[in-house]
PDB file of N, CA, C, O and CB in Angstrom:
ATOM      1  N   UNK A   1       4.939  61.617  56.221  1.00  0.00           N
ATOM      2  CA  UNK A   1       6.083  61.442  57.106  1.00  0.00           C
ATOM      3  C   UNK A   1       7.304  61.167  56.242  1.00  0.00           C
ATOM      4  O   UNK A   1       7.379  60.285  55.386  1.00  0.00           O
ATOM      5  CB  UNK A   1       5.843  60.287  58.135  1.00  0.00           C
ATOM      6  N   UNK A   2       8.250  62.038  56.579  1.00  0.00           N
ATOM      7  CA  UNK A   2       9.708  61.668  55.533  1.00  0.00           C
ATOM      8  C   UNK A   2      10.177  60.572  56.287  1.00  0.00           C
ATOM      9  O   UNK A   2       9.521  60.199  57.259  1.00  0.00           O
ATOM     10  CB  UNK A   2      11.113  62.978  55.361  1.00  0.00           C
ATOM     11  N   UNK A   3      11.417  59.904  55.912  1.00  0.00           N
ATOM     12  CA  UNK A   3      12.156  59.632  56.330  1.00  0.00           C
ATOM     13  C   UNK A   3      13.803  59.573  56.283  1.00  0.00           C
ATOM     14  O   UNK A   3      14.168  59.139  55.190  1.00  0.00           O
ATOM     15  CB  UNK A   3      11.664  59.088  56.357  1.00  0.00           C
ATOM     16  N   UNK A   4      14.726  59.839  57.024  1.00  0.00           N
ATOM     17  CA  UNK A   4      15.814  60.593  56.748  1.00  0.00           C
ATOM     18  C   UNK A   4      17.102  59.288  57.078  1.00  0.00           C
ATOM     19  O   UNK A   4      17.110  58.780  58.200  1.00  0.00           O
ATOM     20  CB  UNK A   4      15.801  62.142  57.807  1.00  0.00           C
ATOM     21  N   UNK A   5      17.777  58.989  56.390  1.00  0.00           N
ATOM     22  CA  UNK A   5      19.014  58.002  56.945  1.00  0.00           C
ATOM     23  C   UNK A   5      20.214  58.818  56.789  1.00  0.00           C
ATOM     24  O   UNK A   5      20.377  59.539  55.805  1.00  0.00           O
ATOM     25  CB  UNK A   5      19.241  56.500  56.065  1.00  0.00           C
ATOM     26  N   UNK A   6      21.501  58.666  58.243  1.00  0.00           N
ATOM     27  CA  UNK A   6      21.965  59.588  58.223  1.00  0.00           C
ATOM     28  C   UNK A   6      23.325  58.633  58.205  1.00  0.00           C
ATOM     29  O   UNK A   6      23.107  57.679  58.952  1.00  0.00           O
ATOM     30  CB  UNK A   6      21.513  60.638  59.209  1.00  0.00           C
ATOM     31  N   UNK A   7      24.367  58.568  57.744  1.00  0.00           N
ATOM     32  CA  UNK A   7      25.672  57.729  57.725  1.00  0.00           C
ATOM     33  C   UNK A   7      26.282  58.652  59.195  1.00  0.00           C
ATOM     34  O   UNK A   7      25.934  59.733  59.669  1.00  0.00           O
ATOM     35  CB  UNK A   7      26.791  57.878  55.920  1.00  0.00           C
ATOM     36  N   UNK A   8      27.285  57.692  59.588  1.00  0.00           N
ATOM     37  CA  UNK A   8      28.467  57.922  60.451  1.00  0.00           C
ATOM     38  C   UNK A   8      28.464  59.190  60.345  1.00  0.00           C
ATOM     39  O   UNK A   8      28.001  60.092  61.043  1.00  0.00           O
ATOM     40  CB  UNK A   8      29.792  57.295  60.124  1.00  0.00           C
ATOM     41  N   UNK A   9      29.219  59.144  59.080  1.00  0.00           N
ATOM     42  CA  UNK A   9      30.373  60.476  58.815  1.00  0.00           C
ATOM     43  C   UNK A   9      29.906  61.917  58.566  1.00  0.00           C
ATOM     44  O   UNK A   9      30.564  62.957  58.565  1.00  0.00           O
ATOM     45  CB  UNK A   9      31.253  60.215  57.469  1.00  0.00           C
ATOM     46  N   UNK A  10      27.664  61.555  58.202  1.00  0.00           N
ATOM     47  CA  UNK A  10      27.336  62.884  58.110  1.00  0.00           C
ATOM     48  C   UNK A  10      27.367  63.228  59.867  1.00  0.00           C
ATOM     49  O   UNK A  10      27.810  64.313  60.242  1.00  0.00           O
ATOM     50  CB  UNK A  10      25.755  63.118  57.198  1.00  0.00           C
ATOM     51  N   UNK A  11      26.982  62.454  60.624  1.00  0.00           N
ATOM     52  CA  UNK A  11      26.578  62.542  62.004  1.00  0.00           C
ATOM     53  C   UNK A  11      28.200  63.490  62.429  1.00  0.00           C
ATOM     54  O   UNK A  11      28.028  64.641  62.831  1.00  0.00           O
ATOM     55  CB  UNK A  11      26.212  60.674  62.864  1.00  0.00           C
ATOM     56  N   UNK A  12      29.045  63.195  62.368  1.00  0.00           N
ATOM     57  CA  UNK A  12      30.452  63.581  63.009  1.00  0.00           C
ATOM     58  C   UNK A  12      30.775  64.683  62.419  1.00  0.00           C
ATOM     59  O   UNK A  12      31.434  65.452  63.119  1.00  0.00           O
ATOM     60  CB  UNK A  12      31.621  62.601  62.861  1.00  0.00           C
ATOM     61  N   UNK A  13      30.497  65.076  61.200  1.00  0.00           N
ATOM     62  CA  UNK A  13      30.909  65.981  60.701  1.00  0.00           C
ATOM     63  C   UNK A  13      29.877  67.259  61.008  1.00  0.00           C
ATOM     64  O   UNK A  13      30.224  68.439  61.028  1.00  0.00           O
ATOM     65  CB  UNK A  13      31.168  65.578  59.400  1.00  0.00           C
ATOM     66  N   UNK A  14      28.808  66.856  61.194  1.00  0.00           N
ATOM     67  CA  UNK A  14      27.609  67.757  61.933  1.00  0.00           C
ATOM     68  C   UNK A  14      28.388  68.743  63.365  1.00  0.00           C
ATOM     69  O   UNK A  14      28.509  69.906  63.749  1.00  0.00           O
ATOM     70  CB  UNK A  14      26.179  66.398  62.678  1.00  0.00           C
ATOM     71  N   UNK A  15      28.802  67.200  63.794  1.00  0.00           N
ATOM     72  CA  UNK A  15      29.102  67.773  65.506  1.00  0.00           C
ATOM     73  C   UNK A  15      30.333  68.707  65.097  1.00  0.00           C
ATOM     74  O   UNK A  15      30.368  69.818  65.625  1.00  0.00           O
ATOM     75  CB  UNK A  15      29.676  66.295  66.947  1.00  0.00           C
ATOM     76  N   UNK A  16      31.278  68.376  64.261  1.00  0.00           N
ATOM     77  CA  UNK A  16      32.302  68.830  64.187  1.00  0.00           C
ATOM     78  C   UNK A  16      32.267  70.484  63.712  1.00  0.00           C
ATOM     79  O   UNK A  16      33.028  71.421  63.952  1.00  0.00           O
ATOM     80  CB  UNK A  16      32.956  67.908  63.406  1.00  0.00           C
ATOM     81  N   UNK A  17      31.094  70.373  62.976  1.00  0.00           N
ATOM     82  CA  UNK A  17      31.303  72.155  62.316  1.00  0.00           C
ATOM     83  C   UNK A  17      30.208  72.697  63.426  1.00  0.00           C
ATOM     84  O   UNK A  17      28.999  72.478  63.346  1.00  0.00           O
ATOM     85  CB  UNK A  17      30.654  72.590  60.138  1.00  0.00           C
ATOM     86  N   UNK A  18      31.005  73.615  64.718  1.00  0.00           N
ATOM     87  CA  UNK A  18      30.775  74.190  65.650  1.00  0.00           C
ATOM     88  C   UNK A  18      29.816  75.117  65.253  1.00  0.00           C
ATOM     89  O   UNK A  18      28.803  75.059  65.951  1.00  0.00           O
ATOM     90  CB  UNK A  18      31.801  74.590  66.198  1.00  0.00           C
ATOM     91  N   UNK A  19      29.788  75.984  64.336  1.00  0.00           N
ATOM     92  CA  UNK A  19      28.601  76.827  63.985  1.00  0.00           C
ATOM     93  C   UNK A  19      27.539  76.462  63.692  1.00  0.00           C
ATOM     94  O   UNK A  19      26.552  76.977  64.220  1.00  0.00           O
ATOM     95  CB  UNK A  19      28.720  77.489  63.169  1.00  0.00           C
ATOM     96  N   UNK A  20      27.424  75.438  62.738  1.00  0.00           N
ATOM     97  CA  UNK A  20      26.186  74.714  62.199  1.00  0.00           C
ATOM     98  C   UNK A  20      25.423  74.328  63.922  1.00  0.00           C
ATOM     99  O   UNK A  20      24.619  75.076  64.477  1.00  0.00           O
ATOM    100  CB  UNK A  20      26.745  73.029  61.004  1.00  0.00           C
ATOM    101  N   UNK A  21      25.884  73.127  64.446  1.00  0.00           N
ATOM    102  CA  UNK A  21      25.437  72.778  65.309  1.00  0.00           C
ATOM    103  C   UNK A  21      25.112  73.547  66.312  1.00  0.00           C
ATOM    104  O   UNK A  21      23.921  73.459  66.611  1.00  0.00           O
ATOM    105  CB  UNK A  21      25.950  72.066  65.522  1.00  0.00           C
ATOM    106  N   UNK A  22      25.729  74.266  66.941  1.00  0.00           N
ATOM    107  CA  UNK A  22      25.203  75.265  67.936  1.00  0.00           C
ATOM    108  C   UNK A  22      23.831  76.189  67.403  1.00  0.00           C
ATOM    109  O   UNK A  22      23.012  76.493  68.270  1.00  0.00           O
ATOM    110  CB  UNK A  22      26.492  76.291  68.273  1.00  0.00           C
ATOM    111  N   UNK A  23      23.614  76.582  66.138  1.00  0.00           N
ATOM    112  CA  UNK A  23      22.976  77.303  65.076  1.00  0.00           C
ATOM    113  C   UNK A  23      21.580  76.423  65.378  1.00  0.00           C
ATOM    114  O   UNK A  23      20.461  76.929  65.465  1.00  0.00           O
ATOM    115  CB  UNK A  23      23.786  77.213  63.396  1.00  0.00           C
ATOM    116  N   UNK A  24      21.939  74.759  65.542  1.00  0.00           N
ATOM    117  CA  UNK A  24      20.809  74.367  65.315  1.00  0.00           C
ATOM    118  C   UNK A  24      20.248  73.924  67.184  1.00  0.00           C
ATOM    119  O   UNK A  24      19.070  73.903  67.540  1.00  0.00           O
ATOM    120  CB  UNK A  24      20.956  73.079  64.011  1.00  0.00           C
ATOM    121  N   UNK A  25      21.000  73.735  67.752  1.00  0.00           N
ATOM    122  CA  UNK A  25      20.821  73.651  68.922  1.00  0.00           C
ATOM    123  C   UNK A  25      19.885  74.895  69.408  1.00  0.00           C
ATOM    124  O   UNK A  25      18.847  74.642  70.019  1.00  0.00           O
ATOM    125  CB  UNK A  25      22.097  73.518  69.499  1.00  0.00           C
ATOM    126  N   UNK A  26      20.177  75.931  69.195  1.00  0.00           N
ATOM    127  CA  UNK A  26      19.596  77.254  69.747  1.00  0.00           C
ATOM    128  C   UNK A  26      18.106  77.267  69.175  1.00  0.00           C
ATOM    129  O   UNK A  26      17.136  77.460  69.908  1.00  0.00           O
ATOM    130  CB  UNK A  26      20.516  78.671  69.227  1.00  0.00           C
ATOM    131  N   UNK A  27      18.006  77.040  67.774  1.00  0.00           N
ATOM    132  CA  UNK A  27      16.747  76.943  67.253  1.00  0.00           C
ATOM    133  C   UNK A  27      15.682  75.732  67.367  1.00  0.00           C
ATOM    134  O   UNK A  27      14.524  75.690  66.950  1.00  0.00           O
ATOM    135  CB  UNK A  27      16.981  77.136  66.067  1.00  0.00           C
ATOM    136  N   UNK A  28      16.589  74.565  68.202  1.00  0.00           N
ATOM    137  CA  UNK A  28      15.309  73.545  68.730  1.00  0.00           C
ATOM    138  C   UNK A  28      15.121  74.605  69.939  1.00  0.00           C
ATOM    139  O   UNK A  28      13.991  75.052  70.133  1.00  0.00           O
ATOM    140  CB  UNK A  28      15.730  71.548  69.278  1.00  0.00           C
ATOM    141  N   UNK A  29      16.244  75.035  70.790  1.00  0.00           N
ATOM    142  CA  UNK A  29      15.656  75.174  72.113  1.00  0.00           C
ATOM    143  C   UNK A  29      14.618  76.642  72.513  1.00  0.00           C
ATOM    144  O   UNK A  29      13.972  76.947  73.516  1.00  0.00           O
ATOM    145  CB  UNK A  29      16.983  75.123  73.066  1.00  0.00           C
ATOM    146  N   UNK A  30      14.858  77.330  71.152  1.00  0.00           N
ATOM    147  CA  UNK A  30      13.948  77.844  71.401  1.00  0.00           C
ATOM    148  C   UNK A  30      12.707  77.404  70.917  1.00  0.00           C
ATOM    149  O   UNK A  30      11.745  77.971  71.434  1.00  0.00           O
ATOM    150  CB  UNK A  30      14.183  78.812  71.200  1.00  0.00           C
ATOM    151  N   UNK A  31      12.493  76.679  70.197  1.00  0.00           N
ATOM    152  CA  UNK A  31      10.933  76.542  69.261  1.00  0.00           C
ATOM    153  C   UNK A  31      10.239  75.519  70.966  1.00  0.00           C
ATOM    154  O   UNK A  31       9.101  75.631  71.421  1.00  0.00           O
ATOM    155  CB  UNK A  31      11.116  75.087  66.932  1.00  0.00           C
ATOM    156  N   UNK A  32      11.305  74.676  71.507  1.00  0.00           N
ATOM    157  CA  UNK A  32      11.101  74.185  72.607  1.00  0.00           C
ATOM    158  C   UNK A  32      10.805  74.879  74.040  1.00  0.00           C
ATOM    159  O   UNK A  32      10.379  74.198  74.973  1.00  0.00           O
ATOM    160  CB  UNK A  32      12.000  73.551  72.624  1.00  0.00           C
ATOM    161  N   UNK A  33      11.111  76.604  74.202  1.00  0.00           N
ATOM    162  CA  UNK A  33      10.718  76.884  75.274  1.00  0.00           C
ATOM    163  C   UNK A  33       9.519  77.400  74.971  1.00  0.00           C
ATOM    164  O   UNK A  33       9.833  78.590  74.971  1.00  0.00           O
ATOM    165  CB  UNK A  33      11.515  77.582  75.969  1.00  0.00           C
ATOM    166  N   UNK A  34       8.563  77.386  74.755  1.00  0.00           N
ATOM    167  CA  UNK A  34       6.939  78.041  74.900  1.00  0.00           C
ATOM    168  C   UNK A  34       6.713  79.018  75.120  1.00  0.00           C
ATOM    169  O   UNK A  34       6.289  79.871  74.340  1.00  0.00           O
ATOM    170  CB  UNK A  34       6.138  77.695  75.701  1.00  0.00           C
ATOM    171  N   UNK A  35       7.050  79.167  76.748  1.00  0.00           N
ATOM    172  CA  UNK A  35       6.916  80.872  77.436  1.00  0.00           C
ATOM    173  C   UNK A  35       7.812  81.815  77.221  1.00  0.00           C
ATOM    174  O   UNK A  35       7.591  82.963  77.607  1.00  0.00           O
ATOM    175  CB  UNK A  35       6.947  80.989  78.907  1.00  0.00           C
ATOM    176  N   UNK A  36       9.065  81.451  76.515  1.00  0.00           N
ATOM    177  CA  UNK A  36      10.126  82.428  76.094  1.00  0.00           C
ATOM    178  C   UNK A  36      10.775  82.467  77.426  1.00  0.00           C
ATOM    179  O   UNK A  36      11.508  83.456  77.399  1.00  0.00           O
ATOM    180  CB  UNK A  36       9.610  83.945  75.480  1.00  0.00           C
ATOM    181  N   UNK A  37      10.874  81.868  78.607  1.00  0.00           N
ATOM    182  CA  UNK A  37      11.763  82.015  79.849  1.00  0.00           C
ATOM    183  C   UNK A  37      12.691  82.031  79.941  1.00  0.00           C
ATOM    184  O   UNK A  37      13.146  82.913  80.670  1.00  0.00           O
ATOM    185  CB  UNK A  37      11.770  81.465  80.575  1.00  0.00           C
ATOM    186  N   UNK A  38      13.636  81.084  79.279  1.00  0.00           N
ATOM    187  CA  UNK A  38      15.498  80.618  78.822  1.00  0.00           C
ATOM    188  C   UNK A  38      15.312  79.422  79.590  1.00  0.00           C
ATOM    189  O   UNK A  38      16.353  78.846  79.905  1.00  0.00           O
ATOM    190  CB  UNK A  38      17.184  81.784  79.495  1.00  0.00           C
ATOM    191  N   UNK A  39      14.030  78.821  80.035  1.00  0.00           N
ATOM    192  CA  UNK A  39      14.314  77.264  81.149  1.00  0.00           C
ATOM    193  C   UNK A  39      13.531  76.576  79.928  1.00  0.00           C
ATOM    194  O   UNK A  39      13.058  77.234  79.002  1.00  0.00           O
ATOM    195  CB  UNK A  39      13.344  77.059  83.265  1.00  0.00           C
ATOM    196  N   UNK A  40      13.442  75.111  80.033  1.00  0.00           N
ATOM    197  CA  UNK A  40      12.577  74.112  79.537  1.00  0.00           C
ATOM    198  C   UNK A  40      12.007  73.714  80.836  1.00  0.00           C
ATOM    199  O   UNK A  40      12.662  73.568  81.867  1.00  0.00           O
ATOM    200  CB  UNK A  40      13.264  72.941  78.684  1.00  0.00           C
ATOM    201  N   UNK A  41      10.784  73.555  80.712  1.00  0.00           N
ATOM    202  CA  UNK A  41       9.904  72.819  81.536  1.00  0.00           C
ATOM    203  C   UNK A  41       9.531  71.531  81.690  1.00  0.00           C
ATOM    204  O   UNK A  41       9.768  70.942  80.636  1.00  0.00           O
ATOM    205  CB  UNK A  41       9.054  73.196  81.420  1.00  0.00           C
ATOM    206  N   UNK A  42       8.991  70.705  82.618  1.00  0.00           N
ATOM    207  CA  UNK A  42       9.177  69.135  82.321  1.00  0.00           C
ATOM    208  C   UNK A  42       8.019  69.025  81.203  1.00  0.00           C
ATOM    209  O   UNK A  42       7.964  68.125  80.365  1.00  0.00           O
ATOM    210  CB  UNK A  42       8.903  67.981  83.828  1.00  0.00           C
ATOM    211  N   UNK A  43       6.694  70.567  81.385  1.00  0.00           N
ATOM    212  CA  UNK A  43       6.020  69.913  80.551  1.00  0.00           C
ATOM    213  C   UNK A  43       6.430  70.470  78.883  1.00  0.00           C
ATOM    214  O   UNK A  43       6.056  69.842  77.892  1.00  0.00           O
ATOM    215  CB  UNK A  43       4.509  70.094  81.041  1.00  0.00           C
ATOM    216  N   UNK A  44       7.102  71.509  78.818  1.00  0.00           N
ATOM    217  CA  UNK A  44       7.993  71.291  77.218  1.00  0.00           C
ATOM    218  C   UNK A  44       8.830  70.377  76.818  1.00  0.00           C
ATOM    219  O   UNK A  44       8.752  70.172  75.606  1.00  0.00           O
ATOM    220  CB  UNK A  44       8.847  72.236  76.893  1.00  0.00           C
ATOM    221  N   UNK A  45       9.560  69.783  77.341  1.00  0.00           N
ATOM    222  CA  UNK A  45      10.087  68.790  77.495  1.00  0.00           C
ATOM    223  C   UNK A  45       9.800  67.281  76.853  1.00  0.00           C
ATOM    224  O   UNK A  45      10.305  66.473  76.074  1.00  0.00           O
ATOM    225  CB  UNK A  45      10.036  68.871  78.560  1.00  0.00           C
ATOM    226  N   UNK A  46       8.340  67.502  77.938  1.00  0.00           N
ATOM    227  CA  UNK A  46       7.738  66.352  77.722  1.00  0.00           C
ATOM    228  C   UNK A  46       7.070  66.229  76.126  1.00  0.00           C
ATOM    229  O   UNK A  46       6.983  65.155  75.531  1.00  0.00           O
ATOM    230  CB  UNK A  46       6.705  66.241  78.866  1.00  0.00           C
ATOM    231  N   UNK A  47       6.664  67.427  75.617  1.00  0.00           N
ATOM    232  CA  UNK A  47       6.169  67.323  74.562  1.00  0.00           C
ATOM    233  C   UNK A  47       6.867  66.440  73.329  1.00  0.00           C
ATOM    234  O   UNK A  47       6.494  65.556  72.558  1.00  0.00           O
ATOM    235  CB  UNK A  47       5.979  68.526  74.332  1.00  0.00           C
ATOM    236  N   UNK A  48       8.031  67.148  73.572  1.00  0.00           N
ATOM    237  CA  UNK A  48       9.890  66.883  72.717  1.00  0.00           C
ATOM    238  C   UNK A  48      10.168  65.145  72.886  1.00  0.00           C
ATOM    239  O   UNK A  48      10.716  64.478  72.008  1.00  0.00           O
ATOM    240  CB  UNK A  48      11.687  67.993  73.980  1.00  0.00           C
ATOM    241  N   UNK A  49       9.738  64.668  74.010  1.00  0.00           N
ATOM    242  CA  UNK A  49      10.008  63.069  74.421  1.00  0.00           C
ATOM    243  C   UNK A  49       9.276  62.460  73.826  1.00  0.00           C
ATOM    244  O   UNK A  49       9.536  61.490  73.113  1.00  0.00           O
ATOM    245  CB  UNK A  49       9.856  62.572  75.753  1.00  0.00           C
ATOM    246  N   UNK A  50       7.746  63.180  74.136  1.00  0.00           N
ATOM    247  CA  UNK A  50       6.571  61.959  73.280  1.00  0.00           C
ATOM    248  C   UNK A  50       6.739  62.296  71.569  1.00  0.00           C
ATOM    249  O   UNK A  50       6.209  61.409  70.899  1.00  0.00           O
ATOM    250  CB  UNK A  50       4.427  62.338  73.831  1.00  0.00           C
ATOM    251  N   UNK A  51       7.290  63.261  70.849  1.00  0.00           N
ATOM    252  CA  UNK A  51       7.483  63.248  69.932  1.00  0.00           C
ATOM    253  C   UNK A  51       8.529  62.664  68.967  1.00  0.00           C
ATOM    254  O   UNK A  51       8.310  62.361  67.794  1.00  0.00           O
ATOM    255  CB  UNK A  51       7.333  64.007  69.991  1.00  0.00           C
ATOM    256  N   UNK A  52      10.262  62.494  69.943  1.00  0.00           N
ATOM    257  CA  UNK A  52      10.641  61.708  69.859  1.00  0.00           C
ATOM    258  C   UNK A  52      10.486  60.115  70.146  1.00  0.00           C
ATOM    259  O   UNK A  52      11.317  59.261  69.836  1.00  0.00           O
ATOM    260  CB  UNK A  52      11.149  62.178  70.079  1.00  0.00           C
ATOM    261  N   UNK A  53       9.412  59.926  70.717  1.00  0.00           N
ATOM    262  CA  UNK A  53       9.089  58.303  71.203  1.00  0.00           C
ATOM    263  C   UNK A  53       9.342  57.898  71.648  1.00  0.00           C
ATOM    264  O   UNK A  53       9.344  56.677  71.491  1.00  0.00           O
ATOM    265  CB  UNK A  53       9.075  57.445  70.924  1.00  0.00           C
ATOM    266  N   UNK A  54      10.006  58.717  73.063  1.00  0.00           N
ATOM    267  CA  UNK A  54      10.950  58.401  73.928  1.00  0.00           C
ATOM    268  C   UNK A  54      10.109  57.994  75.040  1.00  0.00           C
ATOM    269  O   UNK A  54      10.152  57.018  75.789  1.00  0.00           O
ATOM    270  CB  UNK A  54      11.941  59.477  74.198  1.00  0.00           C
ATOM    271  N   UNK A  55       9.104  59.289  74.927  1.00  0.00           N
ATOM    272  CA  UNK A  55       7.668  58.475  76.325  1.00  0.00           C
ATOM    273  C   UNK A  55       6.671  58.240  75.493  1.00  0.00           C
ATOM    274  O   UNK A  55       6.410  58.936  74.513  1.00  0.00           O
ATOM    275  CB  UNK A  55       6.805  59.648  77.844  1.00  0.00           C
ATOM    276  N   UNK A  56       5.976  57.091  75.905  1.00  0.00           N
ATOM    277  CA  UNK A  56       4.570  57.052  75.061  1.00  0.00           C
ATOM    278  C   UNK A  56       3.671  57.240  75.865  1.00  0.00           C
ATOM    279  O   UNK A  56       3.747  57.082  77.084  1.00  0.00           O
ATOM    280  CB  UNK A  56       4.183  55.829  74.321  1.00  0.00           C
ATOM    281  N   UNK A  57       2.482  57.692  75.066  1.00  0.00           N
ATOM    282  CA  UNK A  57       1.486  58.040  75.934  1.00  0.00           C
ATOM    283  C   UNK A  57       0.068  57.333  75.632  1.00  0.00           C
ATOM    284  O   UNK A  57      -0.214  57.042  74.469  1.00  0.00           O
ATOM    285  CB  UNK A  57       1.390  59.512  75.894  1.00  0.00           C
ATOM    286  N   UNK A  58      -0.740  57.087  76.593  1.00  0.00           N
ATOM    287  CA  UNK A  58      -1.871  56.031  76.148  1.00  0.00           C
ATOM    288  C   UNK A  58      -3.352  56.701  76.602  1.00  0.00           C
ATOM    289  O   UNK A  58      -3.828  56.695  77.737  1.00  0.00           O
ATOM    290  CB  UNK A  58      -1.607  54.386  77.003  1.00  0.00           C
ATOM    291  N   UNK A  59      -3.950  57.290  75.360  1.00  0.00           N
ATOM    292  CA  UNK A  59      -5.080  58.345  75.878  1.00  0.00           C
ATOM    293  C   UNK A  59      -4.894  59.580  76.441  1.00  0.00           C
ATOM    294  O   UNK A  59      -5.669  60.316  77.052  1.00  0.00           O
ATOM    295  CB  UNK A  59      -5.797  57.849  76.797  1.00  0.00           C
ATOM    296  N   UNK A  60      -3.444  59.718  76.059  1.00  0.00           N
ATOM    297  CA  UNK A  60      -3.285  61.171  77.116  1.00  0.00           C
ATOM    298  C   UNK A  60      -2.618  61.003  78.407  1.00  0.00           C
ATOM    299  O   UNK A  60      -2.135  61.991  78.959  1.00  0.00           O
ATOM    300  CB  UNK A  60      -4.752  61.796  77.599  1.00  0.00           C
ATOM    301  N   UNK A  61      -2.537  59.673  79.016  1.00  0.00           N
ATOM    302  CA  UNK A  61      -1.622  59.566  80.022  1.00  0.00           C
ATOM    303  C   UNK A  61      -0.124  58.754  79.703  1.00  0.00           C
ATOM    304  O   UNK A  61       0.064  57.790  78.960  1.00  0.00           O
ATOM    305  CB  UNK A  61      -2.409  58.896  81.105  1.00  0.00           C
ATOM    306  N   UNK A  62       0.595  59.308  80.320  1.00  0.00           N
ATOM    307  CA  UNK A  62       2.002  59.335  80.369  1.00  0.00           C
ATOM    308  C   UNK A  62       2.233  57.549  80.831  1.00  0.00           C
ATOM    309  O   UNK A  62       1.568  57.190  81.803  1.00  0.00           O
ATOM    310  CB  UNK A  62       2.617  60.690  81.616  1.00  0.00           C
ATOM    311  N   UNK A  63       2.994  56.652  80.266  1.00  0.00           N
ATOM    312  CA  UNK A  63       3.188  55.337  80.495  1.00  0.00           C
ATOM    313  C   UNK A  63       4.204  55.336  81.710  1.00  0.00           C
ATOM    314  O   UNK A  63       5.416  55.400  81.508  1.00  0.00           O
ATOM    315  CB  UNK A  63       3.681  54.593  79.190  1.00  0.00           C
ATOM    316  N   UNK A  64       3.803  55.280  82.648  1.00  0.00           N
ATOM    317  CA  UNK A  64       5.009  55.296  83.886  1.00  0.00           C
ATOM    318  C   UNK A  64       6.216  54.395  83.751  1.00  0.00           C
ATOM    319  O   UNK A  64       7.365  54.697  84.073  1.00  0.00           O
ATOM    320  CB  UNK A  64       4.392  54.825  85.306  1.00  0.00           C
ATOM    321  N   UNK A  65       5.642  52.787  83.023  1.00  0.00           N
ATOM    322  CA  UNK A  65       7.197  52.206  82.663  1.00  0.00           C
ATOM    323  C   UNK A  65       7.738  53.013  81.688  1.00  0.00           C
ATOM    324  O   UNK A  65       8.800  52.452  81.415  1.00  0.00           O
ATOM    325  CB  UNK A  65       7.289  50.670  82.072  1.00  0.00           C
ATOM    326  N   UNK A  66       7.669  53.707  81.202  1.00  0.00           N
ATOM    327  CA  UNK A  66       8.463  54.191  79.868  1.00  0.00           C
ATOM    328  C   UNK A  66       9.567  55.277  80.551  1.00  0.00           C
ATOM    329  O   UNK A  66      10.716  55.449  80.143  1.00  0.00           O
ATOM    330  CB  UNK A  66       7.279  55.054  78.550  1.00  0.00           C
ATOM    331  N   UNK A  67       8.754  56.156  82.011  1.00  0.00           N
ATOM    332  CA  UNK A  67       9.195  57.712  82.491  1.00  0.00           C
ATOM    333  C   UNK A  67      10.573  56.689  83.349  1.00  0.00           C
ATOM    334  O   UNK A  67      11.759  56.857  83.067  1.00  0.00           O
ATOM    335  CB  UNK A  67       7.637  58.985  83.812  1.00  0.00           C
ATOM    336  N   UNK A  68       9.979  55.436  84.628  1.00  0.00           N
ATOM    337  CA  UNK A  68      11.030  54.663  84.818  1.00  0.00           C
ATOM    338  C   UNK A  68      12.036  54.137  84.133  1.00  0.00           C
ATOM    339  O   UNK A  68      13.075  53.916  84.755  1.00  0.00           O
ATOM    340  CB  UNK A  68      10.717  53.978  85.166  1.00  0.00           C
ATOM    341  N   UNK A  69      11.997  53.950  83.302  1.00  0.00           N
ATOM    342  CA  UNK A  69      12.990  53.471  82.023  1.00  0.00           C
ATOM    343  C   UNK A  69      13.723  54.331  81.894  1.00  0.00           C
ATOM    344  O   UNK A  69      14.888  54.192  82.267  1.00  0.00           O
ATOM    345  CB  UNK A  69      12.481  53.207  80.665  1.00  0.00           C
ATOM    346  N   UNK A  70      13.201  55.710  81.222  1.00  0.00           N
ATOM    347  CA  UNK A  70      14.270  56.793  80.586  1.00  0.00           C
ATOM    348  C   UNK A  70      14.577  57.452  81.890  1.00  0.00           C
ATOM    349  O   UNK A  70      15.506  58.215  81.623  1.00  0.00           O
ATOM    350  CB  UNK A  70      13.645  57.977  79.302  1.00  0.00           C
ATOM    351  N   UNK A  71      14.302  57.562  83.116  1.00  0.00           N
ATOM    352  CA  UNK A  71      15.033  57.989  83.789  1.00  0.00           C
ATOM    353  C   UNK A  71      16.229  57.197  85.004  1.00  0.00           C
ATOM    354  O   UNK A  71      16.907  57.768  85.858  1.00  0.00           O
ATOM    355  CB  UNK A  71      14.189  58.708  84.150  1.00  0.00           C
ATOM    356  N   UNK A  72      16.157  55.773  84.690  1.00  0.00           N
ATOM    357  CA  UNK A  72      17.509  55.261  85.126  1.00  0.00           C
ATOM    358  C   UNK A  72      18.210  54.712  84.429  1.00  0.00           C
ATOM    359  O   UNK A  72      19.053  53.896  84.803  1.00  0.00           O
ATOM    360  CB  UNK A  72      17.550  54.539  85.974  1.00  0.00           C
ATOM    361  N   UNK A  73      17.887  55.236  82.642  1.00  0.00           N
ATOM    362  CA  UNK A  73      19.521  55.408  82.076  1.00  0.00           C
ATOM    363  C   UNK A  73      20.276  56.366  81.868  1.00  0.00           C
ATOM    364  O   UNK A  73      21.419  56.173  81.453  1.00  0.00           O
ATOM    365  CB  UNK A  73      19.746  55.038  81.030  1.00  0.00           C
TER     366      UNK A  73
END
């Protein structure tokens, strides 16, 4: 597992150069659609969340406080 630390100014300057970012936007969302449709699905999606650590999952099931959480902020 790497790990990556990113300052302010690389973060802003990312957003700021319009090509780069869009460049990379397109290439999560596709490695993220599965079926090739142009939609994300809740369950591609979901994959992208538990990988970010955004939902955790316990044996394979989805932690319902975690889905409540991220969805009333």
């Amino acid at each position: 597992m790497s790990v990556e630390i990113l300052d302010g100014a690389t973060i802003v300057n990312f957003l700021e150069d319009e090509e780069a970012f869009n460049a990379q936007i397109c290439d999560r969302f596709a490695h993220l659609d599965s079926d090739h449709d142009g939609r994300l699905s809740y369950g591609e999606m979901l994959k992208e969340l538990q990988c970010l650590r955004l939902l955790e999952t316990h044996f394979g099931l989805i932690n319902s406080t975690s889905i409540t959480l991220y969805m009333t902020h």
